[in-house]
BAROVO-95257 format. One line per field, with one value per residue (C-alpha): z, x, y; residue number from 1; residue in three letters. Coordinates in steps of 0.001 Angstrom, whole numbers. Layout:
BEGIN
c3 (Z:...)
c1 (X:...)
c2 (Y:...)
k (NUM:...)
r (ALA:...)
REM end
This chain:
BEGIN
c3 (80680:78593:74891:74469:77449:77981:80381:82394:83733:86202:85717:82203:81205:83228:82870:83791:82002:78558:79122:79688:77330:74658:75823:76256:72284:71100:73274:73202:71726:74481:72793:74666:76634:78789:79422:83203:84519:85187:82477:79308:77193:78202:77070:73954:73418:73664:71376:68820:69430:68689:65442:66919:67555:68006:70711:73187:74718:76675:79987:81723:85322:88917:90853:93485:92283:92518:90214:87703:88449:88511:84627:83223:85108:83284:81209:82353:82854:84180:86170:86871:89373:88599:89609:92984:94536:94311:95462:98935:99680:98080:100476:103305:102597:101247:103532:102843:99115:99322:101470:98914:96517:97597:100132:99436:95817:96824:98167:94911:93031:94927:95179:91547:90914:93426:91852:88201:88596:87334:87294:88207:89547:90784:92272:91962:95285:96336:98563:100575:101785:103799:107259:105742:107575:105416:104390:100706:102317:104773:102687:100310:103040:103898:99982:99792:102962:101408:98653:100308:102630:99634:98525:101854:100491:96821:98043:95500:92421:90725:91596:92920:94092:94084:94330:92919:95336:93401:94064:91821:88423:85745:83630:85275:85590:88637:89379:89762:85868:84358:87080:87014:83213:82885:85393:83720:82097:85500:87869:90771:91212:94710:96341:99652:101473:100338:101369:99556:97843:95087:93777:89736:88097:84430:83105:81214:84022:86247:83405:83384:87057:86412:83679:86897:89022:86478:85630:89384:91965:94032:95680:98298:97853:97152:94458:94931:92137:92272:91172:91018:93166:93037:95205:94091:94009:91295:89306:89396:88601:85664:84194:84805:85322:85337:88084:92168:94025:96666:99981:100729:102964:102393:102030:104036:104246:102488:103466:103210:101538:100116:101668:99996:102496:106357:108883:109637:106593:105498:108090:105016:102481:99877:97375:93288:90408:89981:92331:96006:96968:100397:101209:103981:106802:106203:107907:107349:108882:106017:102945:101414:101963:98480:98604:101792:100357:96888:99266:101217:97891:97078:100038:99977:96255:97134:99238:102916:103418:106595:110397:110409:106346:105252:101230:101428:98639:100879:102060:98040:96759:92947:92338:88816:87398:86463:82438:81934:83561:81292:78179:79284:79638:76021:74175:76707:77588:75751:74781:77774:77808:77782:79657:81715:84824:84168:84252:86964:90540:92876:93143:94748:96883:98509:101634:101878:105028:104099:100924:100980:101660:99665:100233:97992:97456:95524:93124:94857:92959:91953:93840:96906:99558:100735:104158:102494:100119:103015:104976:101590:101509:105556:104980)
c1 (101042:103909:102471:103083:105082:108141:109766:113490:115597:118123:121486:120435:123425:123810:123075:119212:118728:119660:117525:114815:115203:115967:112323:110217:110968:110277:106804:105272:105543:107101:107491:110638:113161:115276:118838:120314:123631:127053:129576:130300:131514:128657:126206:128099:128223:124701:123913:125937:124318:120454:122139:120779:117614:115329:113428:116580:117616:121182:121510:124721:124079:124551:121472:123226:122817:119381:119488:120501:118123:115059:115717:115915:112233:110953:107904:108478:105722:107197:110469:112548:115145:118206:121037:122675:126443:125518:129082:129037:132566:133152:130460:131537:135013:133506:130047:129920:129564:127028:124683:125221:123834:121627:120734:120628:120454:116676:115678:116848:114739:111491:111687:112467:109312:107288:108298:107889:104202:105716:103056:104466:108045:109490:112381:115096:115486:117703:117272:119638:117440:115616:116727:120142:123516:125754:125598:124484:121931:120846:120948:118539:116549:116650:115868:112819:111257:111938:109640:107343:106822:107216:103392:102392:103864:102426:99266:96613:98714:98317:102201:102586:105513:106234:108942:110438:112732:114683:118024:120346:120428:121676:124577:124459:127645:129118:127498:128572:127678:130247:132444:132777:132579:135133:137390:135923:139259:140869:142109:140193:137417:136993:133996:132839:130606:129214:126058:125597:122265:120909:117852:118084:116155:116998:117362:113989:111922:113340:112158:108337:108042:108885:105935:104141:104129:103844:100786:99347:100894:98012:101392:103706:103816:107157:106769:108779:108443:108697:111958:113760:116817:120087:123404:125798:128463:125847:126401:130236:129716:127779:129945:133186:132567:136293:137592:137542:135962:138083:136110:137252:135045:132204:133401:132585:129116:128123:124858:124877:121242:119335:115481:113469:110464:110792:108526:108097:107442:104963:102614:101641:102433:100025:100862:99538:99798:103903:104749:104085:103342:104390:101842:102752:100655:96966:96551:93606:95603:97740:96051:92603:89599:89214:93082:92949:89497:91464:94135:91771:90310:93791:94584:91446:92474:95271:95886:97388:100768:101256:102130:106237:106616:109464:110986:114841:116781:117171:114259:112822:109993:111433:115226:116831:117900:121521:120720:118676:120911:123713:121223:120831:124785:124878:122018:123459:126597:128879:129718:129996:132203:129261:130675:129430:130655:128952:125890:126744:125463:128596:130970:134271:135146:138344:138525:141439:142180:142933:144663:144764:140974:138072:134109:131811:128700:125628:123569:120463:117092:114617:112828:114324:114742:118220:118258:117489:120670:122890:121936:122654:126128:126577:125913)
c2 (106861:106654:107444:110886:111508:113918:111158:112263:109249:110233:108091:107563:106256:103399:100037:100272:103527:102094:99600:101835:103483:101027:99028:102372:103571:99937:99520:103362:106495:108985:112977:113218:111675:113022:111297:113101:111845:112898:111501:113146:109593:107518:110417:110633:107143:106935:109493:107848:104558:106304:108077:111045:110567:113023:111779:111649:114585:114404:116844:116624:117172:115847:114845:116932:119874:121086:123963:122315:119727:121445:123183:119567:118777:121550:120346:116752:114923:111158:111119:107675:108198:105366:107352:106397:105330:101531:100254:98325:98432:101571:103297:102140:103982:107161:107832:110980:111102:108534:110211:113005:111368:108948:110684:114456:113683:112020:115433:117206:114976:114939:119057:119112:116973:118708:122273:121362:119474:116432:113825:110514:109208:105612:105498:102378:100591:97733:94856:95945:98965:95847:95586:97200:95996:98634:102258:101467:100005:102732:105174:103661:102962:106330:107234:105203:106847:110197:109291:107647:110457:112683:112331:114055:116913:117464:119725:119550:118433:115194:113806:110810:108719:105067:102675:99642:97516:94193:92171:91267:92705:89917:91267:94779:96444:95301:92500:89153:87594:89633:89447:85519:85560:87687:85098:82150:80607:80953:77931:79389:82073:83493:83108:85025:82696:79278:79333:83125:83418:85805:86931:86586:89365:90747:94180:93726:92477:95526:97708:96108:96488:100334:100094:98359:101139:103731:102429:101675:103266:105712:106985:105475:102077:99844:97090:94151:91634:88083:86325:83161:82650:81115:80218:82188:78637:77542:80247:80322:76329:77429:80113:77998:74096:73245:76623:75598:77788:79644:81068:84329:85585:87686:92229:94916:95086:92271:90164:86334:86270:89041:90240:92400:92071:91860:90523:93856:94951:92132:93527:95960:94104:92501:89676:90138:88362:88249:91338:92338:95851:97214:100216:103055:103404:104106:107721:110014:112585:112648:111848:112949:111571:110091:108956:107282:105046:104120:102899:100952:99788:98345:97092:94661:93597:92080:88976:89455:87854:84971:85695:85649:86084:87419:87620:86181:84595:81979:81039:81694:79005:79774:78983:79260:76340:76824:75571:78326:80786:79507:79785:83763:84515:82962:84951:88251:87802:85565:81727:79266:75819:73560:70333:67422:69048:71528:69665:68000:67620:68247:71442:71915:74819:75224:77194:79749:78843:75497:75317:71293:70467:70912:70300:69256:71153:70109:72094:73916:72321:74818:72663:72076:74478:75892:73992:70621:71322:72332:69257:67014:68872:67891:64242)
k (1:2:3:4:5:6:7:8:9:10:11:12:13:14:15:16:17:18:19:20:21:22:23:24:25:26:27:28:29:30:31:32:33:34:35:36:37:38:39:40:41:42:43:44:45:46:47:48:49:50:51:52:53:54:55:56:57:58:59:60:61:62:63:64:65:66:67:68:69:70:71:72:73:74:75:76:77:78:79:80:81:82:83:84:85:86:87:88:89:90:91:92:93:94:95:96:97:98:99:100:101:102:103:104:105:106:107:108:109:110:111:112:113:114:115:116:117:118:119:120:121:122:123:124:125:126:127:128:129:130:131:132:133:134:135:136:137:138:139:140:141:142:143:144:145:146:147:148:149:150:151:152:153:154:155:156:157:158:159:160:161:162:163:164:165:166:167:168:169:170:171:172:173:174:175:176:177:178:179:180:181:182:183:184:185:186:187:188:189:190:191:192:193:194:195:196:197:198:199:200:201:202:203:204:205:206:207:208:209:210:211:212:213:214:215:216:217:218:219:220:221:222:223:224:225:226:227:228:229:230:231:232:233:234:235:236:237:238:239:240:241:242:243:244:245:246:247:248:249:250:251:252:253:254:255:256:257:258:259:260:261:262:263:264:265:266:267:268:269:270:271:272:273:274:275:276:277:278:279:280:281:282:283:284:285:286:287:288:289:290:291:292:293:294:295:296:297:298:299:300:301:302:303:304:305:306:307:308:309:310:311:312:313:314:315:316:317:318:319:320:321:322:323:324:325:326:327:328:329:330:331:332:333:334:335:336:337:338:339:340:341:342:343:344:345:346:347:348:349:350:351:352:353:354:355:356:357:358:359:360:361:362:363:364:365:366:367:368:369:370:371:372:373:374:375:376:377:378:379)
r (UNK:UNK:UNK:UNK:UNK:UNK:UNK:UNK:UNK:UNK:UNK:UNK:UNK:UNK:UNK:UNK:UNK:UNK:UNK:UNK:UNK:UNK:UNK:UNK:UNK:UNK:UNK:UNK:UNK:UNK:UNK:UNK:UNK:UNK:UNK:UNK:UNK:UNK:UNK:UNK:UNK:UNK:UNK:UNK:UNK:UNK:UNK:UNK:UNK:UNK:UNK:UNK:UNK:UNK:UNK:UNK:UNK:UNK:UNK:UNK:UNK:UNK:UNK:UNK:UNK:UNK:UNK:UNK:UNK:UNK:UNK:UNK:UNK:UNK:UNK:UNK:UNK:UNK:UNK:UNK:UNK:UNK:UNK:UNK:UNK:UNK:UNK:UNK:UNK:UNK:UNK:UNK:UNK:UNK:UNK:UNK:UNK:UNK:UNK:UNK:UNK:UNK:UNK:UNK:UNK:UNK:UNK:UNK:UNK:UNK:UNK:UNK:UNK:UNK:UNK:UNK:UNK:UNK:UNK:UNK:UNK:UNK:UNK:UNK:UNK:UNK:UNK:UNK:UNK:UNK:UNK:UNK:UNK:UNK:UNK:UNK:UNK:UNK:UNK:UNK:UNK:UNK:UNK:UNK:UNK:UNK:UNK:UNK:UNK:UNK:UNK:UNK:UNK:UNK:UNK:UNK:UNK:UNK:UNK:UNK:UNK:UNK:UNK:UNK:UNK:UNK:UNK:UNK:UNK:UNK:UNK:UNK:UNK:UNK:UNK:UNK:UNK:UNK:UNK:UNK:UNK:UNK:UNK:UNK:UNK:UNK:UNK:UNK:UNK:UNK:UNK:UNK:UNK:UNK:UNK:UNK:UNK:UNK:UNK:UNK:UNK:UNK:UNK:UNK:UNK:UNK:UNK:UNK:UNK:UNK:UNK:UNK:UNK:UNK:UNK:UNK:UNK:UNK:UNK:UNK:UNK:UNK:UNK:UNK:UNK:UNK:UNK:UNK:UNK:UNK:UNK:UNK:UNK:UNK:UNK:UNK:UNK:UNK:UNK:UNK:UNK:UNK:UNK:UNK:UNK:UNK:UNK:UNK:UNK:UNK:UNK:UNK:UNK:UNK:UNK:UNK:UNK:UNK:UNK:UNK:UNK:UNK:UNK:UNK:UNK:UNK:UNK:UNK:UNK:UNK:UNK:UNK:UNK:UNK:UNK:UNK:UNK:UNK:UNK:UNK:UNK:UNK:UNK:UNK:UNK:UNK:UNK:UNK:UNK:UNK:UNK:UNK:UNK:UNK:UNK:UNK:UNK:UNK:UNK:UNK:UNK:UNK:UNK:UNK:UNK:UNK:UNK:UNK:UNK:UNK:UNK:UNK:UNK:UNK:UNK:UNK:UNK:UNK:UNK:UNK:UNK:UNK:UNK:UNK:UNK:UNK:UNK:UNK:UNK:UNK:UNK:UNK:UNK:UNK:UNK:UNK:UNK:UNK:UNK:UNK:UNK:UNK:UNK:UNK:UNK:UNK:UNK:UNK:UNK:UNK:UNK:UNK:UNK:UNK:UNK:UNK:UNK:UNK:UNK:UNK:UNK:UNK:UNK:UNK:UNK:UNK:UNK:UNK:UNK:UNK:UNK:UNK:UNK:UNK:UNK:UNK:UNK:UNK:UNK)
REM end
């Protein structure tokens, strides 16, 4: 799918995108690819990082405007949509320029694909588009029905688009691993909740799931992959062993525990080997004969999920243990103080609203479930 390719990746320049693109030239052969996003430094700091290679091609543009859009799908022939407004707080301030972009942005690029015959696109979801409790959240809910729906409208042409939903990104910018490592030699480091979970997926694995879909999607379905989770108090422990934990209280918008698949959703969900796939609504109405039997076809190859089953970080069968997240930040991110307490079982939190008491908290196991570790905590 890839070999050959002439391959566009919208927010190119961000976190995922280099990724992308850094994996993609080291596993195939693409003819092209095409860097689209909005800031002039990163795309000329990412030139200068490839020495000018010729297989990169840099096109400043906003995803927003649809003109400009359309002349870098010219002659494309795979499209990865990464660019959003990925900032909780910050959309819940500023609405409108989120729906913008996430929102009307995800219109651009499906017309854009539709109108330049590109043959396959995936789109970057969030967990937060599940059963979302903030705008962020909404409006990638919002995006991911736009592309679903968005193969009803293709005609006769061979484009087809999927989507990849997955929690937290490790070492992203933004997230929380470089936020506590770059807090880690402080007293304290504030924590919003201490029974917060997180799913744990890296850059690389968000990157093969793309490769997934590109490879398998028939058009519509979400991919959710299967990852390991982890409170977010034992990954502050890890990063900095010696720093109490101070509850703040969780931000605007902010969910306790991530889910990437609801009850609701599950209904039309199936379960593979290391992902799940969430397929739209079997219609003959709206899809051709011979596309509505492949989907049937796929449907039966894959295993149907339990009465009530829902995908949460807290609720997770796989949790991370907190050595090999701290072996990651050190081949990633940076050196870690390697202690006993940091090995240890028990973590101290201090509540804001009582500066004089503290709790102690034990490490999740990977093998114990959330509940059971709460309970431990209560007794």
């Amino acid at each position: 799918m890839l070999n050959d390719a002439t391959i566009l990746i919208t927010g190119g320049t961000g976190s995922f995108g280099k990724k992308f693109v850094e994996m993609t030239l080291a596993k195939y052969k693409p003819k092209k690819i095409i860097i689209y996003s909005r800031d002039e430094m990163k795309q000329w700091e990412m030139m200068n990082a490839y020495g000018g290679d010729e297989r990169l091609r840099f096109f400043q543009g906003d995803i927003r405007d649809k003109s400009r859009l359309k002349r870098a799908c010219e002659g494309v022939d795979v499209l990865i949509h990464a660019a959003a407004l990925k900032i909780v707080p910050t959309a819940e301030y500023n609405p409108f320029e989120t729906i913008k972009t996430n929102v009307l942005g995800a219109m651009n690029v499906i017309d854009a694909a539709i109108d330049g015959g590109i043959k396959r696109v995936v789109a970057l979801s969030t967990d937060k588009a599940c059963n979302p409790i903030n705008l962020y959240g909404a409006t990638k809910l919002c995006s991911d029905k736009l592309f679903v729906a968005g193969n009803s409208y293709v005609g006769t042409q061979d484009t087809r688009f999927s989507v990849v939903r997955y929690g937290n990104v490790m070492g992203s910018r933004g997230s929380v691993l470089p936020f506590f490592y770059s807090m880690k030699d402080k007293d304290e480091l504030p924590i919003t909740d201490a029974a917060m979970t997180r799913f744990m997926i890296t850059l690389e694995q968000g990157v093969e799931l793309v490769w997934t879909a590109l490879e398998e999607a028939l058009g519509g379905e979400i991919f959710v992959k299967k990852i390991p989770s982890m409170r977010v108090v034992d990954i502050a422990k890890t990063i900095a062993p010696n720093a109490k934990l101070k509850f703040v209280g969780i931000r605007p918008g902010e969910k306790i525990h991530e889910q990437m698949i609801s009850q609701e959703d599950a209904r039309n969900a199936r379960e593979y080997d290391g992902y799940f796939k969430i397929f739209p609504h079997l219609d003959p109405n709206y899809l051709s004969k011979t596309h509505f039997e492949q989907r049937k076809a796929e449907l039966g190859r894959g295993r149907p999920l339990p009465e009530g089953f829902s995908y949460s970080s807290d609720s997770n069968t796989e949790w991370m243990d907190p050595q090999n997240l701290a072996d990651w930040i050190e081949a990633e991110i940076g050196p870690l103080e390697r202690t006993s307490a940091s090995l240890s079982t028990r973590i101290e939190i201090l509540s804001e609203s009582s500066e004089g008491d503290s709790s102690e908290v034990p490490f999740a196991s990977k093998s114990e479930s959330l509940e059971k570790v709460t309970s431990r905590a209560k007794s």
